[in-house]
Every structure is written in C-alpha cells, then in structure tokens.
C-alpha positions as CSV (number, residue, x, y, z in Angstrom):
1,X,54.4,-33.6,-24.3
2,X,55.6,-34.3,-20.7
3,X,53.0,-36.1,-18.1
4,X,52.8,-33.0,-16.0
5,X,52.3,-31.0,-19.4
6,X,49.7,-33.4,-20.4
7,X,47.9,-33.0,-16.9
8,X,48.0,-29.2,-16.8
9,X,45.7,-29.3,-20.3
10,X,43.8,-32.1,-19.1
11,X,43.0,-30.1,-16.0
12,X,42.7,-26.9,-17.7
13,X,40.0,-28.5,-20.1
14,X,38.3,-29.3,-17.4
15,X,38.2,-26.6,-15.4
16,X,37.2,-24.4,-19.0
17,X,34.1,-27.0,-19.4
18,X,32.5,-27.1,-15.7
19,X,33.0,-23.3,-16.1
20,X,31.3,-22.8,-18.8
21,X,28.6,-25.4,-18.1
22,X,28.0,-23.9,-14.9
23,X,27.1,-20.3,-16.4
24,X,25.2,-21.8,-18.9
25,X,23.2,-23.2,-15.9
26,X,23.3,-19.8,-14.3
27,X,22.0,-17.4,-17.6
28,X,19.4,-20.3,-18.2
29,X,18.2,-20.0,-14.5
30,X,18.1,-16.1,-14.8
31,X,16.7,-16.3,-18.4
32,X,13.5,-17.9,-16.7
33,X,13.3,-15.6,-14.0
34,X,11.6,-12.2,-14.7
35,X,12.0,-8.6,-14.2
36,X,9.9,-7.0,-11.8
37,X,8.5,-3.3,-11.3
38,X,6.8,-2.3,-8.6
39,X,4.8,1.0,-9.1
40,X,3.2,2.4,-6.1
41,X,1.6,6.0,-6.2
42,X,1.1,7.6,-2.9
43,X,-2.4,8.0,-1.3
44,X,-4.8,7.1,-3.7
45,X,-8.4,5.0,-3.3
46,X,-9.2,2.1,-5.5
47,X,-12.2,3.2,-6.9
48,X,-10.0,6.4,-8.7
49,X,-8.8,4.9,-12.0
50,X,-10.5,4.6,-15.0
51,X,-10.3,0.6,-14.8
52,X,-12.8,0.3,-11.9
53,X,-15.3,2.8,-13.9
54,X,-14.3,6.3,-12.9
55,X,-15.0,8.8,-15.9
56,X,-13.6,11.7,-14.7
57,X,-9.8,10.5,-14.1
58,X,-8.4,8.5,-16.8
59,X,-5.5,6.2,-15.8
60,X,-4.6,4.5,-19.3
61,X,-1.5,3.4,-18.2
62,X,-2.7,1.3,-15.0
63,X,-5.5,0.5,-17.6
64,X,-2.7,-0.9,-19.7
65,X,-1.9,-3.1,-17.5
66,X,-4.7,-4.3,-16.5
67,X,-5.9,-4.9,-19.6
68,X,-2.5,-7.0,-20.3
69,X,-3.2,-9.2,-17.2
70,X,-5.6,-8.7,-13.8
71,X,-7.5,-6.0,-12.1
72,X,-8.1,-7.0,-8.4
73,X,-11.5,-5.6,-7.4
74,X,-11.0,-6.1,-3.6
75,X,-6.8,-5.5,-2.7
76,X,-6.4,-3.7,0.8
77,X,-3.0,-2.1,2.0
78,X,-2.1,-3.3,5.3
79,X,-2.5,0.0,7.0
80,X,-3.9,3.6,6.3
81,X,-0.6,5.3,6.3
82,X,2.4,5.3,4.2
83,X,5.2,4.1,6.4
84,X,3.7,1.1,8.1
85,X,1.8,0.1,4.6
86,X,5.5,0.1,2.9
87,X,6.9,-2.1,5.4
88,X,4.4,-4.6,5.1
89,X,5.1,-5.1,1.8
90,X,8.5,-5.1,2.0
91,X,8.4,-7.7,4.7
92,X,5.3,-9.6,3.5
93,X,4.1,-9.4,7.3
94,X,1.0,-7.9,8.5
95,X,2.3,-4.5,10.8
96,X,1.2,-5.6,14.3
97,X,4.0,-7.9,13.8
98,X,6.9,-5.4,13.1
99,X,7.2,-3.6,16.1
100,X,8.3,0.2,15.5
101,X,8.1,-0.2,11.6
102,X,4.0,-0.4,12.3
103,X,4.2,3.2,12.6
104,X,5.1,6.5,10.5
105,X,7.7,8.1,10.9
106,X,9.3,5.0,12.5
107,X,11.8,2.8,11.4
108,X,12.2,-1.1,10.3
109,X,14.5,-2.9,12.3
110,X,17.0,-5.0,9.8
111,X,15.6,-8.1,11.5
112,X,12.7,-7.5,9.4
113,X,14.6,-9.2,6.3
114,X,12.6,-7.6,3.1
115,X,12.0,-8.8,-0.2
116,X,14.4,-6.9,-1.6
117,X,16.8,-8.0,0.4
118,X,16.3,-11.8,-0.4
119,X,16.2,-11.0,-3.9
120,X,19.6,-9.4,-3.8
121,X,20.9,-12.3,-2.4
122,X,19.8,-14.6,-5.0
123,X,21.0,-13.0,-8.1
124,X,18.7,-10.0,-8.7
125,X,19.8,-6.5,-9.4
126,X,17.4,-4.2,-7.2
127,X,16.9,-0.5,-6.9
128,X,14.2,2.2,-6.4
129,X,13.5,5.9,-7.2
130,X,11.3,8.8,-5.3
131,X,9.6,7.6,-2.6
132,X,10.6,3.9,-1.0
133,X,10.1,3.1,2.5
134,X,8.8,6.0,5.0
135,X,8.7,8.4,5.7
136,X,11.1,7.5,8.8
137,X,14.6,7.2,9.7
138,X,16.3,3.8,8.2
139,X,19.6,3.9,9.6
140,X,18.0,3.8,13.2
141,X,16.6,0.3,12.2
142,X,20.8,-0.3,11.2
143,X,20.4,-0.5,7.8
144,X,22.7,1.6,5.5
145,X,20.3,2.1,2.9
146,X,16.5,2.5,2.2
147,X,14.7,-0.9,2.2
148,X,13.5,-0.3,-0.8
149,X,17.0,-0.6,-2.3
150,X,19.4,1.4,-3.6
151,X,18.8,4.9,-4.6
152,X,18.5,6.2,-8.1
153,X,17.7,9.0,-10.2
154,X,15.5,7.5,-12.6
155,X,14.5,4.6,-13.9
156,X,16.2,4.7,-17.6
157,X,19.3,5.3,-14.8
158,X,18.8,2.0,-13.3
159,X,18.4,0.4,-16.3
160,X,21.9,1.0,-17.5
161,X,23.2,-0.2,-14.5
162,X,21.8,-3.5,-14.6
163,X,24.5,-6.2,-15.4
164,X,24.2,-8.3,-18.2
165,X,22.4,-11.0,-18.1
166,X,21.5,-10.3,-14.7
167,X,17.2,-10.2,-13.6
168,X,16.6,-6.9,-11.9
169,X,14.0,-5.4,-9.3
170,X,12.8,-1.8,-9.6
171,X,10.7,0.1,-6.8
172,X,8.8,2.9,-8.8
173,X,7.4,5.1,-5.8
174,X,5.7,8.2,-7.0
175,X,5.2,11.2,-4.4
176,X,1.8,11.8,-6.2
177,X,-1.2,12.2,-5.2
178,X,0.1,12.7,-2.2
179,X,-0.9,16.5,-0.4
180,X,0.1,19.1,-0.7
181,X,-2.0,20.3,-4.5
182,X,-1.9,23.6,-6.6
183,X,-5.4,24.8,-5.5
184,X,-7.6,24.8,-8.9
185,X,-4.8,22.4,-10.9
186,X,-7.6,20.3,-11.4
187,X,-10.1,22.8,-13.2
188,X,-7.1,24.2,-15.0
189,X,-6.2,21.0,-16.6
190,X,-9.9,20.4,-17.8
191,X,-11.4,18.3,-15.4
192,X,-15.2,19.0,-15.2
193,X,-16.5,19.4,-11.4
194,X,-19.6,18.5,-12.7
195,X,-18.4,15.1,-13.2
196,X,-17.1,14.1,-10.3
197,X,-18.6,11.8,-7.9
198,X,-18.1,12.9,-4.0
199,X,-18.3,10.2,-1.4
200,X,-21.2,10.5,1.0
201,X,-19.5,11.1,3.9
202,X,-18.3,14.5,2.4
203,X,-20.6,17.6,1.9
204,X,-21.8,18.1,-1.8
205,X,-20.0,21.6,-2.4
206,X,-17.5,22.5,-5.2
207,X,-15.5,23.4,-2.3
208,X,-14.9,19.5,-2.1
209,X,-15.3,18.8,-5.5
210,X,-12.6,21.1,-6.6
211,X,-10.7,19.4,-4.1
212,X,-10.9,16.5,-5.6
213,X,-10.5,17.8,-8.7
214,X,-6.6,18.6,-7.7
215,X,-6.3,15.1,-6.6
216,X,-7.1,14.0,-10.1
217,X,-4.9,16.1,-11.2
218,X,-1.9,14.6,-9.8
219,X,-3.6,10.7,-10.4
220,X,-3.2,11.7,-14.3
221,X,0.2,13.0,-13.7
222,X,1.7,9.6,-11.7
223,X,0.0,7.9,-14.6
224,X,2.0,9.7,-17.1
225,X,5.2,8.6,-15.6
226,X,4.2,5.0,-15.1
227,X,3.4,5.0,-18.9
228,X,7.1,6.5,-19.8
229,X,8.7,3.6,-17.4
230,X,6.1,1.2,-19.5
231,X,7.1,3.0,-22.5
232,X,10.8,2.2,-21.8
233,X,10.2,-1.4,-20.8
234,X,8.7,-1.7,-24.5
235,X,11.4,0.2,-26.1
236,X,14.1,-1.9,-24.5
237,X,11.7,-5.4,-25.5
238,X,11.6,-6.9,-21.6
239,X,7.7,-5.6,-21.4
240,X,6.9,-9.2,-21.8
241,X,9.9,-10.2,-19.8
242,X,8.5,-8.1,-16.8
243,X,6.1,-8.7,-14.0
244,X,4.7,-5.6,-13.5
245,X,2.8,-4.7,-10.8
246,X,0.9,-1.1,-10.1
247,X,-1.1,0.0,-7.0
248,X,-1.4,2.1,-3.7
249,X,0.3,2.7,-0.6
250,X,-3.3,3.7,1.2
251,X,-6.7,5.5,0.5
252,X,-7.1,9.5,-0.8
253,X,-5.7,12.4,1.5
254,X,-9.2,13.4,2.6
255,X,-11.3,13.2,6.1
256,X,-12.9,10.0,6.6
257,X,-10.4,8.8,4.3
258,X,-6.6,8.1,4.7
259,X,-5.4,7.3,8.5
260,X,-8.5,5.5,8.7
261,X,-10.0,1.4,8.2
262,X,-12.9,2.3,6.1
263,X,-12.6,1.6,2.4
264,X,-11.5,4.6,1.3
265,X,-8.5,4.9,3.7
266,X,-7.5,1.1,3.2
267,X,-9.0,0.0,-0.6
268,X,-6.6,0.5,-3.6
269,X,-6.1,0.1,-7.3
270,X,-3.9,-2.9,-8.0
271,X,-2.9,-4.6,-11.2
272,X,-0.9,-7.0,-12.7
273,X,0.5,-8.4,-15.9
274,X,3.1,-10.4,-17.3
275,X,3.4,-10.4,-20.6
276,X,2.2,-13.6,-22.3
277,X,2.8,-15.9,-19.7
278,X,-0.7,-14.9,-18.2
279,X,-4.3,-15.2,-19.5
280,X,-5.1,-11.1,-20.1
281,X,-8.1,-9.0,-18.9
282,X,-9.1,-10.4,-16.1
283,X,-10.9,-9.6,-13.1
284,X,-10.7,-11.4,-9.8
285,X,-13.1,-10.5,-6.9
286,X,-10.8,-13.0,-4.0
287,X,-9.5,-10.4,-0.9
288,X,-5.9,-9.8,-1.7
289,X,-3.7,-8.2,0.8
290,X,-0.1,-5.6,-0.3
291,X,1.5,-8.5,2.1
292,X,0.9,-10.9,-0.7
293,X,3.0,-9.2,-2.6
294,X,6.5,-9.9,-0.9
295,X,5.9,-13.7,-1.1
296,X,4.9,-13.7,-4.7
297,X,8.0,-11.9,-6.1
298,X,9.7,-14.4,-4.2
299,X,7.5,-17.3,-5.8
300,X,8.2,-16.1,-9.3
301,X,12.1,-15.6,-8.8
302,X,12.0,-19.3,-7.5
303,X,13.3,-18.1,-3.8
304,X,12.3,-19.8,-0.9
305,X,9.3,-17.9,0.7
306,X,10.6,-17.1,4.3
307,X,7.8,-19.0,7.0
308,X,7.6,-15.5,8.8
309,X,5.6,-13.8,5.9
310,X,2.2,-13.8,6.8
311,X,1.3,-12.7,3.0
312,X,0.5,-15.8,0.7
313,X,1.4,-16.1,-2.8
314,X,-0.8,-14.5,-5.7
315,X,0.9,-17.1,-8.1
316,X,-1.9,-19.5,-8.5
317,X,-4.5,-16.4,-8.8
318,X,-2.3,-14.9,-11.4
319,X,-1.4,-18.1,-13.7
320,X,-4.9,-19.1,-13.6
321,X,-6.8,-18.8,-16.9
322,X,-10.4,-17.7,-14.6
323,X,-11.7,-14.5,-13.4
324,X,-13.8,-13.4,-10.4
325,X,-12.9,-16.0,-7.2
326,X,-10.1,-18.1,-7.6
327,X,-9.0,-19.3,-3.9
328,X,-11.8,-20.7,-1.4
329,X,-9.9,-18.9,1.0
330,X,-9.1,-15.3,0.4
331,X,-13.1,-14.5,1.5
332,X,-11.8,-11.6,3.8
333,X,-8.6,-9.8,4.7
334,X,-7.7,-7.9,7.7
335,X,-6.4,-4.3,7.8
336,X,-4.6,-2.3,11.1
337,X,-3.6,1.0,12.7
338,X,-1.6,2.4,15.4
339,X,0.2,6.1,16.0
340,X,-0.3,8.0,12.4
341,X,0.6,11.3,13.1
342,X,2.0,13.1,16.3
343,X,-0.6,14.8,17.2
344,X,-2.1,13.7,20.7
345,X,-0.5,14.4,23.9
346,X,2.5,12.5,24.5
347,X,2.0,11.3,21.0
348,X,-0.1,8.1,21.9
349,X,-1.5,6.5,18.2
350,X,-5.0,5.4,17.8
351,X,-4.8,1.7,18.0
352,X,-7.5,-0.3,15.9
353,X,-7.8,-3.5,13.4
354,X,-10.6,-4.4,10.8
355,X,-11.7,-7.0,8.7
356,X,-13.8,-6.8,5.4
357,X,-15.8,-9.6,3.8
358,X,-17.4,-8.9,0.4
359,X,-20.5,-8.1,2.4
360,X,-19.6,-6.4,5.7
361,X,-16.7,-4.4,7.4
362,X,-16.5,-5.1,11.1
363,X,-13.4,-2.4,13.0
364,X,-12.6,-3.2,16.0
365,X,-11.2,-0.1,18.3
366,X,-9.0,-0.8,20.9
367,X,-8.5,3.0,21.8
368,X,-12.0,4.3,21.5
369,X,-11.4,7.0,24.9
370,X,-8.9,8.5,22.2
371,X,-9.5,11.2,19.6
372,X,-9.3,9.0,15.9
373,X,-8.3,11.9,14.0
374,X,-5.7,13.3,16.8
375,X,-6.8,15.6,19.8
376,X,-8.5,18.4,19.0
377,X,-6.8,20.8,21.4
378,X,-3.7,20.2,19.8
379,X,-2.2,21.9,16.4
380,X,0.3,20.4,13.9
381,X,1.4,21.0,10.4
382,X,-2.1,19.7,9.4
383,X,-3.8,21.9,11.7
384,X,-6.7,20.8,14.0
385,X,-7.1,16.8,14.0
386,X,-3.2,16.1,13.2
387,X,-4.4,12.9,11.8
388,X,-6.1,14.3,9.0
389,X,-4.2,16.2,6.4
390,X,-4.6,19.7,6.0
391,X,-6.7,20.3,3.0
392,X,-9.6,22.6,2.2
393,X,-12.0,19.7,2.3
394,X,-10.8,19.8,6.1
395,X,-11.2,23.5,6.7
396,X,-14.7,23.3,4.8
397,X,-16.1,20.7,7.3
398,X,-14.3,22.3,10.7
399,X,-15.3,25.8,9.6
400,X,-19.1,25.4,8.9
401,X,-19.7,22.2,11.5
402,X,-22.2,24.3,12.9
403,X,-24.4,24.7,10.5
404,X,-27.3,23.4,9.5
405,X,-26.5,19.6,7.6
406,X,-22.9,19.7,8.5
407,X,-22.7,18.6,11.6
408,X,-23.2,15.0,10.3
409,X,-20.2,15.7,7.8
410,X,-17.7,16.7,11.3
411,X,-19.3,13.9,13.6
412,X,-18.5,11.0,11.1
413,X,-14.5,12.5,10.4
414,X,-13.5,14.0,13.2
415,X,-15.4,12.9,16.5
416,X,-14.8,9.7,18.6
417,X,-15.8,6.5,17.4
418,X,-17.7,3.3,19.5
419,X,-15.2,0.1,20.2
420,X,-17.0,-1.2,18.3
421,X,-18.1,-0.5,13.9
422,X,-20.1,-2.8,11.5
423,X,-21.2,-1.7,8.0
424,X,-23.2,-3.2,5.7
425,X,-20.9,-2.7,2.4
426,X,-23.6,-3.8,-0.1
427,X,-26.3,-1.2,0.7
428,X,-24.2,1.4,2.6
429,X,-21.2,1.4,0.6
430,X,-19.4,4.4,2.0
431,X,-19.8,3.0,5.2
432,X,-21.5,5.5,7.5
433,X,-24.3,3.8,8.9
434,X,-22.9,2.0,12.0
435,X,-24.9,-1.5,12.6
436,X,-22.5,-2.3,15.6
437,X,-25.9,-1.9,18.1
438,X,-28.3,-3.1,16.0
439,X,-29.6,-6.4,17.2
440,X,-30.5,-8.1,13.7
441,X,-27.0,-7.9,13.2
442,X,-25.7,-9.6,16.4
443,X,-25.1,-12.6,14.7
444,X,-22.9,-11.5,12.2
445,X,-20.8,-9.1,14.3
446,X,-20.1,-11.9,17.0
447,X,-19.0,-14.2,13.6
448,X,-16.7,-11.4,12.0
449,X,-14.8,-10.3,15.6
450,X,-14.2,-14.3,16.0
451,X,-12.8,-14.6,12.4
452,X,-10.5,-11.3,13.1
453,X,-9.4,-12.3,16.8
454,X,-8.5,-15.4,15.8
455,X,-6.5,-14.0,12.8
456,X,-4.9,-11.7,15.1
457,X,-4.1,-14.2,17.7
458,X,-2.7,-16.7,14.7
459,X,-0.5,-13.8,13.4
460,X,0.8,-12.4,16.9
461,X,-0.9,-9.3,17.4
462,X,0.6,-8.0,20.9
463,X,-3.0,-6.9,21.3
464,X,-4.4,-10.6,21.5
465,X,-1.8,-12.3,22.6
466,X,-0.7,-11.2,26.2
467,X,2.0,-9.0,25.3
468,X,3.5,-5.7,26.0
469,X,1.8,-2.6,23.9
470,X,4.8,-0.7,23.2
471,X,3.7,1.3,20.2
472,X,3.0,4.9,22.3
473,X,6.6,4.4,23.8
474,X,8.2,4.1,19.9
475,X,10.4,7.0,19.2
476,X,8.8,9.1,16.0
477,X,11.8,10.4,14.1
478,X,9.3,13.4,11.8
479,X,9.4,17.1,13.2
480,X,7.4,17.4,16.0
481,X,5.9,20.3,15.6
482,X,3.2,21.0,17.8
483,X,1.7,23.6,20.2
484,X,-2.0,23.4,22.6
485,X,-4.4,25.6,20.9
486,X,-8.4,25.7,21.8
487,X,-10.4,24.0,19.0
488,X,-12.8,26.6,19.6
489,X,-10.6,29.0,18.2
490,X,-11.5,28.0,14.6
C-alpha cells in the first residue's frame, strides 16, 4: 500500500473514531436530559382539584402527579390574565418587565428570548397544541411562530415527529375552563350543587352554584385529556423519563376572581413529578412563582439560566427528599396587573401589584381614580364591567345589586377599590375584609409595601423606577368592540 494510500486510511480511521466518540458524547448528554410537558389549563383557581381537598371536582390525573412527586400549596401566576401570565413563563420574567407582552391581547417582542427558544437551541425538540401564548398577535413582536413553539395537532402528533434520540419539549395548553360553558353541563354530568362550596364574596344562590357547577364541568374534562397525554407517556415508557409539570394560567372566570390580585384571580394548582428521580407525595408550603418555571426547565436541561430571568430555579425544592418549607427565602411572592380587557375609555388598563405572605396579602393600586373591573358606562363582549367575563354569576350580582344583602356582593366586584388593600389570609381567607385603615395593622402594612417596592424597584418596575408608563399607549390587537351605554340601563 502506497504512503498516500496508507494516510487516506489512517485519516479516515480517525475521522470514523472522533465521529463516533463524539455522538456517543452527544446521545449520552441527551440520554440524561429529560422530556418535559408543560400542561396548563386555562382559568382555573388552586383550591379546584381534588389534591388540595375539593370533593366535588375530581382531578385524578393532576392527582397523579402529584402523588408521583410535589403539590405546591402556595404557586401564584404572574398576572390575573392569560396573555401576560403566559409570557412570564415563557420568559421567566416578572410582566412589569416585558413591556407590551404585560398585557392581553398584546404581543412579546422577540427580544424577550423564551425558554423555548433556548431549549431549541440546545438540542431539544419543542412544540405545543391548543392554546400557547395569547391571546395576541405574535408576528407584531417579529416572531414567525407562537412562542410556545411550533404548532401541532396533537400530542401523539408530536410525538412521532420527535427525532431519535433527540429530548423534546411539549406545551399542553387546554382552552378549558375557560368561558364560555353549556349552561347546566355541570348538573347534567352529575355534579351535586349541594356539594359545592361558594366563595364568600359570591351570593349563596344555585344561580352561582350552578355556575360553578359548569366550571367543574370543564375542570373534569381538561383532566381527562391530561390523563390521555399521561396515558401516552406511559404507553410509550418515557413517564419516568419526563418532567411533568401541570398548573394554571390564572384564577376561575368569576367576579372578584380572574383579572384580579386576590387569591382566587392569582392562586393556582401546580404539580410536579419526575419519575423516580424525586422523592413522591410531597407537599411544599415555600411561595413559588409560574416565573420559576422558565429557569428550571433550563436547570434540568443543563442550559445556562439567562441573568435576565427574574424566576429562580425550583430544582433544589424539587430534588429535595422534605416537604412543607424548603428555601428560607421563598416567604412571599409578588403578583401584577395592567390593561386586561378594552373596556375603559381610550382603553387605559388598571394598573396595580401585590404581594402575599403566608399570613397577609397587601395590593397596592396605582390606578385607584379608575374603574377595576372596566367603566361601567361602557359595553363589550362581556357586557357591563369589560373586565369581568360575562357569566350568569355576573348578571346575578348586577341585576339584583339593589336588593336587600346584595349590595355587598356588587360593591366588593365591581366598585372602585382604595390605593391601598390588606387582608388578613388566616382568618379572612377570601379576602374581603380590607385592614388597609385599620391602625393595629399599621405596622405590618408599612413592612409588606417596603418588602414589595423594593422588589419592584430591584426587578425594574417602570412604576418604581422613574420611568415612562407606556402600557395605556400599547396597541391591543383583540376586536374592539365596544359602544357607551348607561349602566343604569340594566
């Protein structure tokens, strides 16, 4: 054999042997990194799954997983309303600091690097189905695709399309419970009114309850499809393989509820497992935020946790072998609003920011001349109060807020709120009793409006840090449908 000959093979053998030593670095890398699912439904409260004691609505597939690794007791969305929640967990960021993606019907600006996209770019497969970011307009933030990823039809879908060998990421957005229900869906699937708890700050009546009742309704039916995507992940043998995470964009569709910084418009179900890497069945009481989640799919694909995330890691809390408070530090967490719906003149938002302790909730509103719920002079889609979604819990309270005991009911949803809100969460745990005024609890307001300033100055709120507000100027990209109509005309 010639030299040159003898070089080519030599060369050849070489090349064939880094090759190949270099995938086997590459499949073992992505061998140790997991799956992960993401499974958000779509307005629902924490306290409505069977897993945090409800015995009306049962939610054994959230259960499931919760039993197979943690239930968090105290997990908060980042805002009371779909799109700006989303983008917070995309981004890991808290929404005061992404401009017109704080908003619905807004978009995220692609400077906003996402999860997703990070994950893309270091190996992992990623797709969504149903309902990703938004509602908004993504290409006017110039991206070419949802930020949730790419688009498909189902999850079994997606799952064929995964290269071999390759980790993958799959959004799982359900459109349920979202409005609008089959009125009595819930009492024709069997649900017993009788059994249903209704939140103080809504009138005892079946009226409600039956409302409620169609909320269920749909709760049971996104649980069904997270247990056939669980049911499929078993099927396939990567349930183990797969971090698997299930919660809530924001709190229930009802007044006082969603669109709003009390617990049920902010406090939702979330759960995690991971197969046997974790220690199962727990329950951890620390304040977790959905901006914690971007950094920790990042942490457990071994990507480099961008410094912009405001969201910290729920690694430690998940690999840890203990239940109720883990980190010293998650004590509180910090919630914010601005323009829900368009549905005050000019389409100015509501701007306003909260913080919750285990014992108190202390909202701070910077708009307090404002209507919360949306002018009442002016009619959308969701009637009267554009900020509340039409429902016939909404129409119950308007239409009989003159009567005797329900006035209470309309002042606490609909009227205008003080700058200033403290609740004690312990004994008034539907939070309607306003100690804001009251002087024994001076003390403790002054501590919690220090603790959330300084957060917000720390994070870069435009609102404490000297900057332009330029959320009532943001375009709003939904149908703005709207007309001036008396109130009084109800």
């Amino acid at each position: 054999m010639s030299i040159i000959k003898k070089n080519f093979v030599s060369i050849l053998f070489l090349f064939i042997f880094y090759f190949c030593k270099a995938e086997n670095i590459k499949n073992s890398i992505t061998d140790n990194r997991p799956n992960i699912l993401l499974a958000i439904s779509d307005d629902q409260s924490w306290c409505h799954a069977s897993a945090y004691g409800d015995k009306t609505v049962d939610t054994e597939n959230f259960d499931k997983i919760a039993k197979n690794g943690l239930l968090f007791n105290y997990a908060f969305s980042a805002a009371p309303s779909s799109t700006p929640s989303r983008a917070s967990i995309l981004t890991g960021q808290n929404i005061w600091r992404l401009e017109e993606g704080s908003q619905l019907f807004g978009c995220l600006p692609s400077k906003f690097e996402t999860y997703v996209e990070l994950l893309e770019k270091n190996g992992y497969f990623v797709g969504y189905m149903k309902k990703g970011w938004g509602p908004g307009d993504y290409k006017k933030g110039d991206r070419s695709y949802n930020p949730a990823g790419k688009s498909f039809d189902s999850f079994e879908d997606f799952l064929k399309s995964v290269p071999d060998g390759k980790p993958w990421c799959f959004w799982y957005g359900s459109f349920d419970p979202h409005r609008g229900y089959e009125k009595y869906s819930g009492v024709k699937s069997g649900i017993n009114l009788d059994n249903i708890i209704i939140p103080d700050f809504l009138p005892n009546d079946t009226v409600i309850s039956s409302d409620i009742a169609d909320y269920y309704y749909e709760i049971k039916r996104y649980d069904k499809e997270l247990g056939d995507i669980l049911n499929l992940l078993e099927r396939k043998d990567i349930f183990n393989k797969t971090l698997i995470v299930a919660t809530s964009d924001n709190g229930m569709p009802f007044p006082r509820s969603k669109a709003t910084l009390y617990d049920f418009g902010v406090r939702i179900p979330l759960a995690i497992c991971w197969g046997d890497r974790i220690v199962k069945d727990r329950k951890i009481d620390d304040f977790v935020s959905l901006i914690d989640l971007a950094p920790t799919f990042l942490d457990v694909a071994k990507v480099n946790i961008p410094k912009k995330m405001t969201g910290k890691s729920l690694l430690n809390i998940i690999m840890s072998k203990d239940s109720g408070f883990i980190e010293k530090d998650r004590f509180f967490v910090t919630s914010g609003r601005e323009r829900h719906a368009w549905c005050r003149k000019n389409g100015i938002g509501y701007g306003s920011r909260m913080i919750r302790t285990h014992h108190y909730l202390y909202i701070y509103n910077y708009d307090d001349d404002r209507w919360p719920a949306g002018d009442p002079d002016i009619v959308t889609n969701e009637g009267h109060f554009g900020d509340v979604d039409a429902s016939p819990s909404k129409l119950f309270i308007l239409n009989n807020r003159k009567n005797s005991g329900m006035y209470k009911f309309y002042k606490l949803s609909f009227l205008k709120r003080p700058k200033e809100e403290l609740y004690d969460c312990i004994n008034d745990p539907y939070q309607i009793i306003n100690l804001a005024d009251n002087k024994n609890y001076t003390h403790i307001k002054k501590e919690l409006s220090n603790l959330l300033f300084k957060y917000l100055r720390k994070t870069n709120d435009p609102r404490e840090s000297n900057k332009k507000i330029l959320w009532d100027k943001y375009p709003y990209y939904g149908r703005n449908n709207w007309q001036k109509r008396p109130f009084e005309e109800l």
